[in-house]
C-alpha positions as CSV (number, residue, x, y, z in Angstrom):
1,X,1.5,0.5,14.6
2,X,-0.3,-1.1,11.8
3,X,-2.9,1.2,11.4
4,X,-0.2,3.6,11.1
5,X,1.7,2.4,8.5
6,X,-1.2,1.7,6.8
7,X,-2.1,5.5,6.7
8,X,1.0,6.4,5.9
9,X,1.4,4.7,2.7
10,X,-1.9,5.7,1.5
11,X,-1.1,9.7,2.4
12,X,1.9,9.3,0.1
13,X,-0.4,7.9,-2.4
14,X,-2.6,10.6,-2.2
15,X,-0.1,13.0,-2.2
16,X,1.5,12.4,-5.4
17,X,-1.8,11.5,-7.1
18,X,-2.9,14.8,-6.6
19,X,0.3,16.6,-7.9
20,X,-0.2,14.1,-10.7
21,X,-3.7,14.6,-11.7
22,X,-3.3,18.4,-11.8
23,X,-0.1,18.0,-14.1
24,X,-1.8,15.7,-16.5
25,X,-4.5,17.3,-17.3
26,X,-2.6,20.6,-17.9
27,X,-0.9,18.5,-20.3
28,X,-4.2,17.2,-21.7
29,X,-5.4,20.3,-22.1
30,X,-2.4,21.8,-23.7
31,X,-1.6,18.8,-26.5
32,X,-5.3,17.3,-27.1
33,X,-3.8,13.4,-26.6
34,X,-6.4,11.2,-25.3
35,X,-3.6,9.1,-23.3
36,X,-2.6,12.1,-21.5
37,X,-6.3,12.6,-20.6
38,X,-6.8,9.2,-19.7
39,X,-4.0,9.4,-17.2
40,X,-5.1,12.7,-15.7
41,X,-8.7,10.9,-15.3
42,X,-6.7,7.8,-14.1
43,X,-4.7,10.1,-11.1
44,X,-7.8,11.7,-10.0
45,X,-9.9,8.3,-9.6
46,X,-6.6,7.5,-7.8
47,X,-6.8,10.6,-5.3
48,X,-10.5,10.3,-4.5
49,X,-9.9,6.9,-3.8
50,X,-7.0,7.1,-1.5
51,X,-9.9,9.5,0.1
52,X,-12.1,7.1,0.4
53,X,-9.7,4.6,2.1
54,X,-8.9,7.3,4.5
55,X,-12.9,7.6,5.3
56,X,-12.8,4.2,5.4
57,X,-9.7,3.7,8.2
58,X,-12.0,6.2,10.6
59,X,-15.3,5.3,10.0
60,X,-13.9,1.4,10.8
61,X,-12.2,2.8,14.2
62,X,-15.5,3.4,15.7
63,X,-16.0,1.7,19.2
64,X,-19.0,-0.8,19.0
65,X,-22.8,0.1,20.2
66,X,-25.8,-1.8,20.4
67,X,-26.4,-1.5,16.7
68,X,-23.2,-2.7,15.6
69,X,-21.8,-5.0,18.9
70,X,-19.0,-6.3,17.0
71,X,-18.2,-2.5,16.1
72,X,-16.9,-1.1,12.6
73,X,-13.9,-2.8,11.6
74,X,-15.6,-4.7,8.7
75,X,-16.8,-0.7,6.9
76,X,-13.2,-0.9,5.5
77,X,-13.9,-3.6,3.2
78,X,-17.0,-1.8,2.0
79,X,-15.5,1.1,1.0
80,X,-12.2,-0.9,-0.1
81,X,-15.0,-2.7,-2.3
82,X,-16.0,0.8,-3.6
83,X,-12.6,1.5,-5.0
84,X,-12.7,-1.4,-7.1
85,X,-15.9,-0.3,-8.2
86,X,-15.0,3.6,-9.0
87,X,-11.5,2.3,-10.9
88,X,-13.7,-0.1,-12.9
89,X,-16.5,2.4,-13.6
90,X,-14.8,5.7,-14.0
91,X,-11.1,5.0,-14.8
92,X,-11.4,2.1,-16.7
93,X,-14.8,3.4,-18.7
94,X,-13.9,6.8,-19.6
95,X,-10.3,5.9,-20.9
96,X,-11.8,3.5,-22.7
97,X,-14.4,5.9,-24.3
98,X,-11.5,8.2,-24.7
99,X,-9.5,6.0,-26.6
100,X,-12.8,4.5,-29.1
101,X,-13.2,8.4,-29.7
102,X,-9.8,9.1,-30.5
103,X,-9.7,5.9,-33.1
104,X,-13.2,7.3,-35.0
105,X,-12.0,10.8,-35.5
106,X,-7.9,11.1,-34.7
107,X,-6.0,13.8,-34.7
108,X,-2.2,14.7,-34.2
109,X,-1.4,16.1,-31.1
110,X,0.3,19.6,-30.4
111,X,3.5,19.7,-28.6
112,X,4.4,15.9,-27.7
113,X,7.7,17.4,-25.6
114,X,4.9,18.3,-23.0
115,X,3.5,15.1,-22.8
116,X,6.9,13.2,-22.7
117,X,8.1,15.8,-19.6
118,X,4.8,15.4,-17.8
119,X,4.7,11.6,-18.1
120,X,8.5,11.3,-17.0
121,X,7.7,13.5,-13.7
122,X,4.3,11.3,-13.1
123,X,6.5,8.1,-13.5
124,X,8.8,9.8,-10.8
125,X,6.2,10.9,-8.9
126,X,4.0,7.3,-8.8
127,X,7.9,5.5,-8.1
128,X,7.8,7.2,-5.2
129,X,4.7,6.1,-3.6
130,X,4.8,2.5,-5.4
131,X,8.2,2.5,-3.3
132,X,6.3,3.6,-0.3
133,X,3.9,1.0,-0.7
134,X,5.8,-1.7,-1.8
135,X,7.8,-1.1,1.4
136,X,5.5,-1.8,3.9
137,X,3.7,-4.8,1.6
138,X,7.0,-7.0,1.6
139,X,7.5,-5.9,5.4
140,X,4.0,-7.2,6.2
141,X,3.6,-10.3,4.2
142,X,6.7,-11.8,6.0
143,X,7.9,-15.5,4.6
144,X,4.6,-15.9,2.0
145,X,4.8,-15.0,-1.8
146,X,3.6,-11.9,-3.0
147,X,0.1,-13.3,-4.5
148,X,0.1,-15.8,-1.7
149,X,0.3,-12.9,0.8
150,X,-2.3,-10.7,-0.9
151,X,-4.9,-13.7,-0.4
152,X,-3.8,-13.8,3.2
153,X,-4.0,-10.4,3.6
154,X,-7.1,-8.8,6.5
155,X,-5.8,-5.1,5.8
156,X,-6.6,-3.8,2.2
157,X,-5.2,-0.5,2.2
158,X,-2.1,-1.8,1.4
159,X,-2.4,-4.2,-1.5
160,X,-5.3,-1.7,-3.0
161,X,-2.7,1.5,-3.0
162,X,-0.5,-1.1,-4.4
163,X,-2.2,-2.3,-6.8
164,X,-3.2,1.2,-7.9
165,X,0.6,2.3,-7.8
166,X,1.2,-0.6,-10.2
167,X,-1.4,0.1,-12.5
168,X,-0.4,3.7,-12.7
169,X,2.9,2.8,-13.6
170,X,1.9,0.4,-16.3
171,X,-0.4,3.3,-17.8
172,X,2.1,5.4,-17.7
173,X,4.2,3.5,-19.7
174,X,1.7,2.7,-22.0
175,X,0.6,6.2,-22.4
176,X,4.9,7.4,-23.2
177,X,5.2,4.5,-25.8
178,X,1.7,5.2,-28.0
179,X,2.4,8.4,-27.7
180,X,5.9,8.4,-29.1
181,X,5.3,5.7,-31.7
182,X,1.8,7.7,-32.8
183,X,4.5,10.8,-33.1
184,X,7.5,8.7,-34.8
185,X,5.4,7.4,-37.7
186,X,2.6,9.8,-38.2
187,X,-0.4,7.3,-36.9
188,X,-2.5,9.7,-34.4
189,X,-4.8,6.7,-34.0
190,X,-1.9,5.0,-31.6
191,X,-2.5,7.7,-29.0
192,X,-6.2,6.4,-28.8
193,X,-5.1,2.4,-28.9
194,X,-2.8,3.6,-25.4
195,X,-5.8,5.4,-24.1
196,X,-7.7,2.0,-24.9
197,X,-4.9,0.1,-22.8
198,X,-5.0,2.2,-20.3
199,X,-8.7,0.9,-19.5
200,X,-7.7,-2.5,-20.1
201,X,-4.8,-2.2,-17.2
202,X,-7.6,0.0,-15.2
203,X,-10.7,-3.2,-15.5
204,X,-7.9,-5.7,-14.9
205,X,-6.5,-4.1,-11.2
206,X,-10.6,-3.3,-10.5
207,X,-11.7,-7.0,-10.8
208,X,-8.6,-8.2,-8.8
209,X,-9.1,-5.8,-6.1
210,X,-13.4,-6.5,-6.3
211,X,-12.3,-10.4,-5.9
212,X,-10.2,-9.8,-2.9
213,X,-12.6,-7.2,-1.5
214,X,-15.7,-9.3,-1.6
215,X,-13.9,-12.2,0.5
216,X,-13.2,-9.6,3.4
217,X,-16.6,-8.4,3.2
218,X,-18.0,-11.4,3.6
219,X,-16.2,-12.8,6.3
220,X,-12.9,-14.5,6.2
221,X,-11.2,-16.6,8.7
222,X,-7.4,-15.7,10.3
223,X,-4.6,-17.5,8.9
224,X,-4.2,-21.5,9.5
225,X,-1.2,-20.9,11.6
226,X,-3.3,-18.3,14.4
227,X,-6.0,-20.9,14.2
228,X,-3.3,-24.2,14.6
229,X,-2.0,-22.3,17.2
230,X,-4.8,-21.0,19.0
231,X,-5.9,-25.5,19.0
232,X,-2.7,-26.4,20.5
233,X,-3.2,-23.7,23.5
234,X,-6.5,-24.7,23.6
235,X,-5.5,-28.7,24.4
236,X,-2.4,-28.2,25.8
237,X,-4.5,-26.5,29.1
238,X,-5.9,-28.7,32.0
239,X,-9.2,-30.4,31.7
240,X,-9.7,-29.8,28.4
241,X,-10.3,-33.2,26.7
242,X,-11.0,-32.2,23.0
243,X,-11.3,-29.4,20.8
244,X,-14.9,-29.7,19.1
245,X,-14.7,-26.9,16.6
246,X,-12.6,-23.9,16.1
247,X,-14.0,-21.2,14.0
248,X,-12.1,-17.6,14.0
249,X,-13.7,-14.6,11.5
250,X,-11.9,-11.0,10.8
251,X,-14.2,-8.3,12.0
252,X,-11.2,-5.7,10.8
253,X,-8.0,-6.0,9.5
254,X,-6.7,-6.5,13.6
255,X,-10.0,-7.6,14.9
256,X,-10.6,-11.2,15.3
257,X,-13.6,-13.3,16.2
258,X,-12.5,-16.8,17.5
259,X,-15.6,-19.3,19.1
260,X,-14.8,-22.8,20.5
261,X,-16.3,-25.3,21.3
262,X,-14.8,-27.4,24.3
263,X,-15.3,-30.8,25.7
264,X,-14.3,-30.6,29.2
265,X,-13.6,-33.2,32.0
266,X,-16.2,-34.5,33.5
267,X,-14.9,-34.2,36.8
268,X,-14.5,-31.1,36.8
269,X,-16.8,-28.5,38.8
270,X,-18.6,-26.1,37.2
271,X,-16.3,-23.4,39.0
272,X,-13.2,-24.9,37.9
273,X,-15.0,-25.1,34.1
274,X,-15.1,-21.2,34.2
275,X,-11.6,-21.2,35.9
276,X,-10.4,-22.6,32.5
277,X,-12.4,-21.0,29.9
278,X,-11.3,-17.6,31.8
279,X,-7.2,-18.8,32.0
280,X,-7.7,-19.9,28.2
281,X,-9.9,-16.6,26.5
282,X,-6.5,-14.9,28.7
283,X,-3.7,-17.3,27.1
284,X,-4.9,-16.8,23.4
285,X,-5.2,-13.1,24.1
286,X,-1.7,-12.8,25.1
287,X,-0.4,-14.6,22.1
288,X,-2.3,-12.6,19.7
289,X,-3.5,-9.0,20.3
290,X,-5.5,-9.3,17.1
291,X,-7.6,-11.3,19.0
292,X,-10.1,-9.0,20.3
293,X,-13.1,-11.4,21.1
294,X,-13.3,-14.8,22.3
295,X,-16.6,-17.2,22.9
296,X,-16.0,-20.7,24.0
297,X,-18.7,-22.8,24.8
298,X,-18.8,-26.4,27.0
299,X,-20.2,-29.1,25.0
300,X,-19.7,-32.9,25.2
301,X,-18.1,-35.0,22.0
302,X,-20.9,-36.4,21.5
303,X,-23.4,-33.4,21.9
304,X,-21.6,-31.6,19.3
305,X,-21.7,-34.6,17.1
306,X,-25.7,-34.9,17.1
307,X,-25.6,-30.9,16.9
308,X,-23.9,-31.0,13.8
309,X,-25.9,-33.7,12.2
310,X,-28.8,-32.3,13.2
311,X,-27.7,-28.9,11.3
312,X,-27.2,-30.7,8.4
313,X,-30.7,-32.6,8.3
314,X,-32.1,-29.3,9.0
315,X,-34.0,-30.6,12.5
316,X,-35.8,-28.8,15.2
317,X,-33.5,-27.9,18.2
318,X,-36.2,-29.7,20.4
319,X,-36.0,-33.2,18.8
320,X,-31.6,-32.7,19.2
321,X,-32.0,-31.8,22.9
322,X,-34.3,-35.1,23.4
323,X,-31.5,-37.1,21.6
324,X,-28.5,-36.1,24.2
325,X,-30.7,-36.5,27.0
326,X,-31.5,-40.0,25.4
């Protein structure tokens, strides 16, 4: 259902960033203003990236093999990553360039009507699938603040076709008032200062999206509540003395990794120790379908204690295992 959703506010995206594009630089083409072209380059970076989110959503739906035995999920934030990279590069460069050229050598452009009628179907356009967007974002992010839910956020497509929907908008805008004023009072060079704003808007939502990006791809935990939850089950069960460690990791937006380490009664039989782990691995699964994978390993208090302090001093596993049996 997720997955869904999430495709379907990236086709909208894509669908009006085509129309868009193809509008804009009709208009570019037909007037000569640099902020027109920097939107029309803008729409198509747009479009190829709600492409690449799309490649991205398959390639990361891939069932896991002995190459990859956590399977795909984690592709998405690679090619979320690219985005960032493409809007910084490509939107953000060239309508920068555009706008540096325009101030060295301006000139007025040729029917501004065009450009106001084009920009006032884009903004209609982009308000639909900013709506779209924004839609399933404030459905998603549930009781958490906007920013606050786009840290917590495992699924990118959203926020990144949200982010580019905002940015679009603010170009847009940015673009319809340089235009106008560099019309209103004869001073072409305004129509290359709103190409060069463009950029700015462009470099600002690529670095936000490369920040969040490069925490997915490198491995982020679930949300404290999951995890607080997942502990409680975890010592509320029978025979379970203490939870050691916890640690979860997203492999995908809905895949998640979670490992434990248990100490377990020592009365119990080694039977009834795999009883539990089997009746707990079922409880958390139950509670949260994003929880795809589950390792849980039997360790004693103080085991893990002299495990952990011998990671940290950087010992060989030989001299820890002669300190437990000690």
């Amino acid at each position: 259902m997720a997955a869904h959703a999430s495709k379907t506010v990236i086709y909208a995206a894509l669908a009006g960033n085509s129309l868009i594009a193809v509008t804009k630089f009709g208009a570019a083409a037909m007037t000569g203003s640099s902020a027109m072209l920097s939107e029309a380059i803008h729409s198509l970076v747009d479009t190829g990236n709600q492409g690449l989110l799309l490649h991205g959503l398959k390639r990361a739906k891939r069932p896991a093999d002995t190459t990859h035995p956590f399977g795909y999920g984690m592709e998405l934030y690679f090619w979320t990553f690219v985005v960032a990279i493409l809007i910084f590069a490509v939107g953000a460069g060239i309508s920068i360039y555009e706008g540096i050229i325009k101030l060295i050598e301006p000139h007025p452009i040729k029917d501004p009507y065009i450009n106001y009628i084009v920009l006032g179907m884009a903004m209609v356009f982009e308000a639909g699938a900013w709506w779209v967007a924004f839609k399933e974002f404030r459905r998603s992010k549930g009781p958490l603040g906007y920013m606050a839910a786009v840290r917590e956020s495992k699924d990118p497509t959203v926020f990144t076709v949200l982010f580019e929907d905002s940015a679009a908008m603010l170009g847009l805008m940015a673009a319809f008032v340089g235009i106008l004023l560099g019309e209103t009072y004869g001073i072409p060079e305004l129509d290359g200062v709103a190409s060069i704003v463009i950029g700015l808007i462009l470099a600002a939502t690529a670095v936000l999206l490369a920040y969040e990006s490069k925490g997915l791809l490198i491995g982020e935990g679930a949300r404290p509540a999951l995890v607080a939850k997942i502990e409680q089950i975890a010592v509320q069960k029978a025979g379970i003395d203490r939870v050691n460690e916890l640690l979860t990791m997203h492999l995908g937006p809905y895949d998640v990794l979670v490992t434990l380490s248990l100490d377990f009664d020592d009365r119990l039989t080694a039977g009834r120790v795999e009883a539990a782990i089997s009746e707990l691995e079922t409880s958390i699964k139950s509670e949260f379908p994003e929880v795809t994978r589950v390792f849980i390993e039997a360790q004693s208090w103080r085991a893990h204690l002299l495990s952990q302090e011998a990671s940290r001093r950087g010992e060989e596993p030989e001299r820890h295992q002669k300190e437990i049996e000690g």
